[in-house]
C-alpha positions as CSV (number, residue, x, y, z in Angstrom):
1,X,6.2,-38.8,32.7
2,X,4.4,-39.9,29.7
3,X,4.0,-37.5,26.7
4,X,0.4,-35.9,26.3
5,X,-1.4,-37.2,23.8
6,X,-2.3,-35.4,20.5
7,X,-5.9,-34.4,22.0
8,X,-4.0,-32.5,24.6
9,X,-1.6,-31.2,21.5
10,X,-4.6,-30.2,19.3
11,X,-6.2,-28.5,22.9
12,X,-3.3,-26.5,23.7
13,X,-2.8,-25.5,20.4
14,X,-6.4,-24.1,20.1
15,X,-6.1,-22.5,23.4
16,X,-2.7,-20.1,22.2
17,X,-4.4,-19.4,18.6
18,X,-7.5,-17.8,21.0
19,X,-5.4,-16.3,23.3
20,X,-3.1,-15.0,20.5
21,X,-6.2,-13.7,18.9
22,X,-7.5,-12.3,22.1
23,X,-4.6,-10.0,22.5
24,X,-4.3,-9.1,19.0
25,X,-7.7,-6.6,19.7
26,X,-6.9,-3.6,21.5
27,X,-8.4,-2.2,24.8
28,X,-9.5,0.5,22.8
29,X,-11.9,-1.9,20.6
30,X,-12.9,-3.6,23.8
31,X,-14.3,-0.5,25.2
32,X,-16.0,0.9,22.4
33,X,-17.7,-3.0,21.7
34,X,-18.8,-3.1,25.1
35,X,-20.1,0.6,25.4
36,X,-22.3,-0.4,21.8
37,X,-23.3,-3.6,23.5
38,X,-24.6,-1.8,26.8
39,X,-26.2,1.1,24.6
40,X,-28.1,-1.9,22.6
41,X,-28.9,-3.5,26.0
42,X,-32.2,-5.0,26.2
43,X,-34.5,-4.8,29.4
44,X,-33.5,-8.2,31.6
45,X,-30.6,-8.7,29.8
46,X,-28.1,-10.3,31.9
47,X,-24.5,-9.3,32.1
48,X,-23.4,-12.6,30.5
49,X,-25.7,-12.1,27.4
50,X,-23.7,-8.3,27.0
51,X,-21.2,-9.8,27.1
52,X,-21.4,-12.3,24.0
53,X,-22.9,-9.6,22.4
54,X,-19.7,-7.4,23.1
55,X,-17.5,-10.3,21.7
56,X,-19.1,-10.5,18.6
57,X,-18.9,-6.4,18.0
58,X,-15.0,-6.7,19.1
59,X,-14.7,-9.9,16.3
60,X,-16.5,-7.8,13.7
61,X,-14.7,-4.6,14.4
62,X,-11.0,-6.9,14.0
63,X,-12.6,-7.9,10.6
64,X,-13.4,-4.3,9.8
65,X,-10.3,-3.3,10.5
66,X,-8.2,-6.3,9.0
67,X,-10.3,-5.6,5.7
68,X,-9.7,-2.1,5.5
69,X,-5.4,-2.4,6.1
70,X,-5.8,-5.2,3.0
71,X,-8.1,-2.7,1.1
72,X,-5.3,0.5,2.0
73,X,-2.7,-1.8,1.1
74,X,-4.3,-2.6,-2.6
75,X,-4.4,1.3,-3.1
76,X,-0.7,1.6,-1.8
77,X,0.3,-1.3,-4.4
78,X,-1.5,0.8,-7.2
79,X,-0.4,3.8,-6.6
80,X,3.3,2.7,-6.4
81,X,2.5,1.0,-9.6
82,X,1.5,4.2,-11.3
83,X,4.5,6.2,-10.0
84,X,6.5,3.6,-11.7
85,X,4.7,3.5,-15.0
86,X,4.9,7.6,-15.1
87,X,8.5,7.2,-14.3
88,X,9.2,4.7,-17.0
89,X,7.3,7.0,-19.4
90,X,9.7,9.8,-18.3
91,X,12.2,8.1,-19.1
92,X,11.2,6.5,-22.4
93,X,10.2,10.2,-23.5
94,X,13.6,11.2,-22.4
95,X,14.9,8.3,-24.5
96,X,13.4,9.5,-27.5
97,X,14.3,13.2,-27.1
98,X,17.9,12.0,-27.0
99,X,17.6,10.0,-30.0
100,X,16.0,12.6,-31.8
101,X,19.2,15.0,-31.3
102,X,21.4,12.3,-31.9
103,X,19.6,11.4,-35.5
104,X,20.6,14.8,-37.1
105,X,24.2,15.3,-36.5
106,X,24.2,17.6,-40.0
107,X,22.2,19.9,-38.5
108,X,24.5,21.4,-36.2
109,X,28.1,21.0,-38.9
110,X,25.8,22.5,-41.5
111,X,25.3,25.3,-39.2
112,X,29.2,26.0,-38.5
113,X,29.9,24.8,-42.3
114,X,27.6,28.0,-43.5
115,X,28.9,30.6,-40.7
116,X,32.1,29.9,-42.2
117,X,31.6,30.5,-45.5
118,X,29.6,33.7,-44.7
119,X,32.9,34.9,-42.5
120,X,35.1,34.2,-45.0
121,X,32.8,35.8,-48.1
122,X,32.4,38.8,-45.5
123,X,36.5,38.9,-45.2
124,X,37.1,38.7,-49.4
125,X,34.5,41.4,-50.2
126,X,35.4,43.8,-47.4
């Protein structure tokens, strides 16, 4: 048996990328594109004619559709994007709340400093 030549390769090639893209539109779709294409049906039209008119409503509902998962998943890249950036902010402002306790240590030994002294004045003059 000789091998098939690369026309045959190309051919069979083209004829699995259709039929992959064939079955990649749902039953569903076909329905609805053939029930638009008989409601646009013309007098004397023939049932071949509804037909490629069908087809191309199923192709341009598949690149409605394929359109409209790339445009949901854009808005589901953004808004994970913005749920990062408020969390980062978050955190940043909790950062800087920390640091702003941590930068006066006096504060609270000044307090304990003076609650002493006041005890121990209270105790001598009482």
């Amino acid at each position: 048996m000789a091998a098939p030549s690369s026309k045959q390769a190309q051919s069979k090639a083209s004829v699995s990328k259709t039929s992959a893209a064939k079955q990649s539109i749902s039953n569903e779709t076909k329905a609805e594109a053939m029930k638009v294409a008989k409601a646009t049906q013309k007098p004397g039209q023939t049932k071949e004619q509804t037909k490629l008119i069908a087809q191309g409503i199923e192709k341009g509902i598949a690149e409605y559709k394929k359109l409209q998962k790339g445009k949901a998943r854009e808005r589901d890249k953004a808004r994970k994007q913005e749920v990062k950036a408020k969390a980062r902010e978050t955190s940043e402002q909790d950062h800087s709340n920390i640091e702003d306790r941590a930068s006066s240590p006096y504060l609270p030994w000044g307090l304990l400093t003076l609650s002493w002294i006041g005890f121990i004045t209270y105790l001598v003059l009482s």
